[in-house]
C-alpha positions in Angstrom: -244.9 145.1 89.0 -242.3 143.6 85.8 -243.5 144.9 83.0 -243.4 142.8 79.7 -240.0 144.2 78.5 -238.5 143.1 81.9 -240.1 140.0 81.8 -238.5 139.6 78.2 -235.1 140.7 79.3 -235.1 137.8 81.7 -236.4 135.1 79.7 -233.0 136.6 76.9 -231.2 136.2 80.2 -232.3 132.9 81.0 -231.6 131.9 77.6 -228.3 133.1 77.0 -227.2 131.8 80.5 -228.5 127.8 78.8 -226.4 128.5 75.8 -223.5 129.0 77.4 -223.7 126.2 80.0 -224.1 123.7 77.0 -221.3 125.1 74.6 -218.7 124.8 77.9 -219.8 121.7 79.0 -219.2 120.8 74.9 -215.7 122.1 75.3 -214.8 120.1 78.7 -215.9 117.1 77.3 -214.3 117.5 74.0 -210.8 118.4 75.7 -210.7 115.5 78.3 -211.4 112.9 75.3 -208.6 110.6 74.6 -209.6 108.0 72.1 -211.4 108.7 68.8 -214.9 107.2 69.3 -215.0 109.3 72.3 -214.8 112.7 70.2 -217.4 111.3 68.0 -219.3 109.9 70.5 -219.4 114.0 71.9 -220.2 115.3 68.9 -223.2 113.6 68.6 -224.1 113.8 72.7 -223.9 118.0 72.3 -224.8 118.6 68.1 -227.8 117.8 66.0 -225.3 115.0 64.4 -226.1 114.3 60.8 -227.1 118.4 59.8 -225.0 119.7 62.2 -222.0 122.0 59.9 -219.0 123.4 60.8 -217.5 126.1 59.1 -213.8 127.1 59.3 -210.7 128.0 57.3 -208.9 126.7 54.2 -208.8 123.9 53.8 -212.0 122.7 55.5 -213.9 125.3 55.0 -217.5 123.7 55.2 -218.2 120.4 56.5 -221.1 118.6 57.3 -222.1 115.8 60.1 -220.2 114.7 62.9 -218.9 111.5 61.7 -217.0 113.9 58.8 -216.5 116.5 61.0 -214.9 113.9 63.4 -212.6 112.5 61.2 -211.4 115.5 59.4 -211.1 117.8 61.7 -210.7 117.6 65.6 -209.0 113.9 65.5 -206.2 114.7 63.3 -205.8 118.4 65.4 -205.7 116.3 68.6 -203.8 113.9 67.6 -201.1 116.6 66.5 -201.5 118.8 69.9 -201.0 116.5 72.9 -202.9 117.2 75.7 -204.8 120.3 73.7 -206.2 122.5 75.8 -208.5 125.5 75.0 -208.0 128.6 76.8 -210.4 131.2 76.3 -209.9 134.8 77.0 -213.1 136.2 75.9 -216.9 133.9 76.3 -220.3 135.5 75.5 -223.3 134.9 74.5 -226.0 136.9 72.5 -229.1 137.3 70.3 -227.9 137.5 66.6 -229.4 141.5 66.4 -229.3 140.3 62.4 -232.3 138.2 62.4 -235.2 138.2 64.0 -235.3 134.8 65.9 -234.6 133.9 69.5 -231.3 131.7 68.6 -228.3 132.1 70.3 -225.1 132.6 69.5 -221.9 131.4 72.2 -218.3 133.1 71.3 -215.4 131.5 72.5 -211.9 133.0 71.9 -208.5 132.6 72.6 -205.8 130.0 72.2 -205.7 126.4 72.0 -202.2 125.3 73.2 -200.6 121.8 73.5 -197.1 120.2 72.4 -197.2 119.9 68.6 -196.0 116.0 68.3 -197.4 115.2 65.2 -197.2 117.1 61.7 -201.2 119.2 60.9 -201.9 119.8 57.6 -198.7 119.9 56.6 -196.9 122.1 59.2 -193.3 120.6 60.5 -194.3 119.3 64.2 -191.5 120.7 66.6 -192.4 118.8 70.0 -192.7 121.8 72.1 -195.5 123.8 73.5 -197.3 125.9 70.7 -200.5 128.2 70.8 -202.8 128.3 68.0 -205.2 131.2 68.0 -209.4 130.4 67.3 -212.6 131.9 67.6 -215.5 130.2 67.5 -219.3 130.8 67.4 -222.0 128.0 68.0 -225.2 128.5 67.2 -227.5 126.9 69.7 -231.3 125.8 68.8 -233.1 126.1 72.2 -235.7 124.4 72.0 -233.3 120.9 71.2 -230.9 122.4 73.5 -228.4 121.3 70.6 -225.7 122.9 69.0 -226.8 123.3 65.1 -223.7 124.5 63.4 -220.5 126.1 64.2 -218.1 129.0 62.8 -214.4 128.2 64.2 -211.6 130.4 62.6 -208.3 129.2 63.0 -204.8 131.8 62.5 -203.1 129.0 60.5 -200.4 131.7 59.1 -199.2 132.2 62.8 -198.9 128.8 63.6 -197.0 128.3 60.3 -194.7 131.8 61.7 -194.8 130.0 65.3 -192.7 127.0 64.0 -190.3 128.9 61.4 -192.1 128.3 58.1 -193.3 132.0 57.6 -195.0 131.8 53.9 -195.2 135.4 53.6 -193.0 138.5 53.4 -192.5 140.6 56.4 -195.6 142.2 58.1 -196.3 145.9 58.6 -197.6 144.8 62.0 -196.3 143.2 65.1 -196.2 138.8 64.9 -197.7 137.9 68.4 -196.9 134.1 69.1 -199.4 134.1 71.4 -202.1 137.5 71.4 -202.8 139.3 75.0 -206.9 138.8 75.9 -208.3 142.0 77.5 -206.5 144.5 79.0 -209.2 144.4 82.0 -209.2 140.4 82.5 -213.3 140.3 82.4 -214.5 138.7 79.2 -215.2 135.3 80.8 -219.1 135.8 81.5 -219.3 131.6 82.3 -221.6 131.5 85.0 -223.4 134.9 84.5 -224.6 137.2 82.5 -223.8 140.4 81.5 -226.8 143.4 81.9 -228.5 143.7 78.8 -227.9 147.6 78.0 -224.2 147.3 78.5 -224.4 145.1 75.3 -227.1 147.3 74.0 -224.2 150.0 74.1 -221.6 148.0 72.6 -223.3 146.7 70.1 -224.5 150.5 69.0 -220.7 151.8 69.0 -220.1 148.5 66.4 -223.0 149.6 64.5 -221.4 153.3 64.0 -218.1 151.8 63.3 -218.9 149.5 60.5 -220.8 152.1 59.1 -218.1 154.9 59.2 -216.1 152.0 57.5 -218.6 151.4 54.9 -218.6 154.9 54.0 -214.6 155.4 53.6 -214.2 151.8 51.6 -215.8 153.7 49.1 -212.8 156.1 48.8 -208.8 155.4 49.3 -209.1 158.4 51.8 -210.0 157.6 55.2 -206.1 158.7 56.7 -207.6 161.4 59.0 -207.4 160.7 62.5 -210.7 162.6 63.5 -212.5 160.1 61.3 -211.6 157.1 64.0 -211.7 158.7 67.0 -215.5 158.7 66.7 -215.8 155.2 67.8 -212.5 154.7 68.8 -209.9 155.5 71.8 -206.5 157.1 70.8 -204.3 154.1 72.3 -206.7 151.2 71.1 -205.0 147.9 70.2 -205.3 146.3 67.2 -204.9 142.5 66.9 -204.2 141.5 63.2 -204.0 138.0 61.3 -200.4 136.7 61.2 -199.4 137.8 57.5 -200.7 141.6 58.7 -199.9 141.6 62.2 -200.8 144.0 65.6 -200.2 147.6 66.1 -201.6 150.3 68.9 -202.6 153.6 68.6 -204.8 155.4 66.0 -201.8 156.8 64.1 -199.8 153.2 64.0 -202.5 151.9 62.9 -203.4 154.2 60.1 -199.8 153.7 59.0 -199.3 149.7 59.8 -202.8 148.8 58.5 -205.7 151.2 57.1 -204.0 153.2 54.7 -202.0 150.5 53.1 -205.6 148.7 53.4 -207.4 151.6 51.6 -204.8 152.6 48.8 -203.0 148.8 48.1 -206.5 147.5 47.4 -209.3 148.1 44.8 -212.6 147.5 43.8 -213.6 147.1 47.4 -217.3 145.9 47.8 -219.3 144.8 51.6 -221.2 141.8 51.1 -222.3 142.4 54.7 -221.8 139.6 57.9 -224.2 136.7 59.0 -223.7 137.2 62.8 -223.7 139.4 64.9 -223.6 139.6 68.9 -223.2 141.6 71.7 -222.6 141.0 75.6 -221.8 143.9 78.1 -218.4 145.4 76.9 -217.8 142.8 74.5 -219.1 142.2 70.7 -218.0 139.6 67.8 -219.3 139.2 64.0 -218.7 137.5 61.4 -219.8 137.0 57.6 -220.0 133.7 55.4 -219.0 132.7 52.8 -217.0 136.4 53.1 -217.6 139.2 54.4 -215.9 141.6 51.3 -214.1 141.4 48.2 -211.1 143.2 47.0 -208.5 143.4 44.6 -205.1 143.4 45.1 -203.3 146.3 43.4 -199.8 145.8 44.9 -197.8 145.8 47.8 -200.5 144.5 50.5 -198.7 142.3 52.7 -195.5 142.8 50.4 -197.8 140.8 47.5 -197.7 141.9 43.8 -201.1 142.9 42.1 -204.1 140.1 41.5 -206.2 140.5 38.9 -209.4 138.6 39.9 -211.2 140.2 42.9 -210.4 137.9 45.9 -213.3 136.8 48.9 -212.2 138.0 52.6 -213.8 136.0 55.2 -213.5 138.0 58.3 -213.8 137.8 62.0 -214.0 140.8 64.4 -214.1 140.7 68.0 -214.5 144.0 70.0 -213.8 145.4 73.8 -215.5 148.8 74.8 -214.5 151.2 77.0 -216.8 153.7 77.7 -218.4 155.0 74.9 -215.2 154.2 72.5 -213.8 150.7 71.4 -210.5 150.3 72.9 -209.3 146.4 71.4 -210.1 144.7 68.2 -208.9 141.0 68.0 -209.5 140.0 63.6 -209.2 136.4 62.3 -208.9 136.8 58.5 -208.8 133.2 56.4 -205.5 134.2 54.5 -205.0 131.1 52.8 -208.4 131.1 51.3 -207.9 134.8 50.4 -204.6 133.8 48.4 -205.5 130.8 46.9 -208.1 132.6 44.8 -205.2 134.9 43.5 -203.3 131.4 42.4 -201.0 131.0 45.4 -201.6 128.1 47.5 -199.0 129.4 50.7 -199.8 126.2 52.3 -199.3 124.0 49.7 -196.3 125.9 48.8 -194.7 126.4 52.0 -195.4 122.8 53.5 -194.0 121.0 50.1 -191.0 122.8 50.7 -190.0 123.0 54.1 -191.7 119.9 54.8 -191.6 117.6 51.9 -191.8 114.6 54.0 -195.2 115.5 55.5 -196.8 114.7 51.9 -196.0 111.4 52.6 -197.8 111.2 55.8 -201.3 109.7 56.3 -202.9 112.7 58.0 -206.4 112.9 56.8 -206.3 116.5 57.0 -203.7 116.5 54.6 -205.5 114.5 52.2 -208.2 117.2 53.3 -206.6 119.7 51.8 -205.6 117.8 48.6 -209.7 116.9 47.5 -210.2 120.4 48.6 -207.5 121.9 46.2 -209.4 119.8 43.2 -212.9 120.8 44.2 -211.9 124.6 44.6 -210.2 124.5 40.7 -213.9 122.5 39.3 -215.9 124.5 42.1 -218.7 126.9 40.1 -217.8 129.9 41.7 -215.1 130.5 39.9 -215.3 131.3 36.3 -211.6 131.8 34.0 -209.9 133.1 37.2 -212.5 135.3 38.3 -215.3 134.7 41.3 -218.6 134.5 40.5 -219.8 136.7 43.8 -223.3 135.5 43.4 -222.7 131.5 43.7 -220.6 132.1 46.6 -223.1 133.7 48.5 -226.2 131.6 47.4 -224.1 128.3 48.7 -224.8 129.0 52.2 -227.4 131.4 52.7 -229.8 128.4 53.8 -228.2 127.5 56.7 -227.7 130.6 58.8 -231.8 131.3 59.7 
């Protein structure tokens, strides 16, 4: 006879299975759209339309409705990538195990890739085929078998180090143009889903790690290797942001990113993340409107000290091995981060080495110029400083 937990584990099953089906049927549709009342016309076919958000990097950052989200965002990307294509390396699904609904969450990551024929928020064009690195999360309501909001992070830094305007001094880590997916090839779970304990396991060797974390951000020690190799395996990969770059192995790590990580940056408080999920070997979160805050005491990515504690927005996705994580691809929204120490790298960078483009009629550009006048007046920020508590309260509504 199935007993009621069974009977539960296939109705999660079930569930997860429809989420996915509808968030890649949204991205095939989406891709093979050529004209631009056909991407709004999608938007509104697979999205609860007029309160459906998206939430990204500088300069979008939040923006809500599909007509807005539309016109801001995926026309002027398409029309800059020809013939954009998405190509995933890593697809699940899961239960956010942070709140106690039945939504699901649907990760996509990878690369988009197309020929960069038209200038994107600035960045010089170059004609040839270019990657740009995502992740995205969508948030599917069930019972309107719509898509409510979605997270996509963007590595705008290594698209900016992809076409030879690198606004950043040299990284500790390894610039990847393009970032390898799994070392075993089997993060696609498409058509199928993945048995619920295997996630159940993944998601409990996460758990451990973030709270090992937790308990060395309140120290600048954390430089003995015992300390990771609780959760994690001796040659695990580590796939930074552009500006900090990838490294492998516990020690190069430790020396490339955690312990100038730990002793380059002060005052380090978790304002914890918004989603989390887990599906066999494979888990993802990330936190809104950051998930920590930091200050910059000097030298961190070859920057000078910042006095006003700056928001990280973070995005972590995981592969297990066994009981140990052996890969760690991060997203971290750079720009943002420096731009509330008073360096606008894109602004900077792009009137520079591409002072043409702020000629252009990109409405992404002009994006990012309303964007750069709201964030001076916005009410978070008070003399230079963030006010932690209005940043949070902004969006804590939307993610039930």
């Amino acid at each position: 006879m199935t007993t009621p937990k069974k009977e539960e584990n296939i109705t999660n099953k079930s569930d997860r299975l429809m989420a996915k089906q509808l968030v890649s049927a949204f991205h095939n549709d989406l891709e093979a759209t050529t004209g631009d009342k056909d991407i709004l016309s999608i938007l509104d076919t697979y999205t609860t339309q007029e309160d459906y958000r998206l939430r990204s990097v500088y300069p979008f950052r939040e923006v809500l409705g599909t007509s807005k989200i539309a016109n801001t965002f995926w026309k002027p990307l398409k029309q800059s990538f020809t013939k954009l294509q998405r190509r995933p390396d890593i697809f699940i699904a899961g239960k956010n195990s942070l709140k106690t609904t039945n939504s699901i969450w649907v990760l996509s990551m990878g690369h988009f890739l197309g020929l960069f024929d038209k200038d994107w928020l600035g960045i010089r064009h170059t004609r040839q085929l270019t990657t740009l690195r995502y992740a995205e999360f969508n948030h599917v309501c069930l019972e309107k078998k719509k898509i409510v909001e979605t997270g996509l992070f963007l590595d705008i830094v290594g698209l900016m180090q992809a076409v030879g305007m690198n606004p950043l001094p040299p990284s500790a880590g390894t610039f990847l143009t393009t970032y390898p997916g799994p070392r075993t090839h089997d993060g696609l779970f498409l058509a199928h889903d993945a048995p619920d304990d295997e996630g159940d396991k993944t998601q409990s060797v996460v758990d451990q790690m973030i709270e090992d974390l937790s308990k060395l951000n309140k120290s600048l020690d954390g430089s003995d290797p015992s300390e990771m190799r609780r959760t994690w395996h001796d040659d695990m990969l580590w796939y930074g942001p552009a500006g900090i770059g990838a490294t492998y192995t516990i020690p190069r790590y430790q020396e490339q990113h955690q312990r100038p990580f730990r002793s380059q940056l002060g005052s380090k408080k978790f304002h914890g993340h918004l989603v989390r999920i887990a599906e066999g070997s494979y888990a993802a979160f990330f936190g809104w409107p950051m998930n920590l805050t930091n200050m910059p005491l000097g030298g961190f990515m070859g920057l000078p000290a910042s006095k006003p504690d700056s928001p990280m927005q973070v995005v972590d996705v995981y592969r297990r091995e066994g009981d140990k994580l052996a890969e760690n691809w991060v997203f971290i929204d750079l720009v943002w981060y420096l731009k509330h120490q008073g360096l606008d790298i894109l602004e900077r960078t792009c009137g520079i080495l591409n002072p043409c483009s702020v000629q252009n009629e990109d409405p992404a550009k002009k994006f990012i110029e309303k964007e750069s006048v709201n964030l001076k007046n916005c009410n978070h920020i008070e003399n230079g400083a963030i006010n932690i508590n209005e940043l949070e309260q902004q969006d804590r509504h939307i993610f039930q």
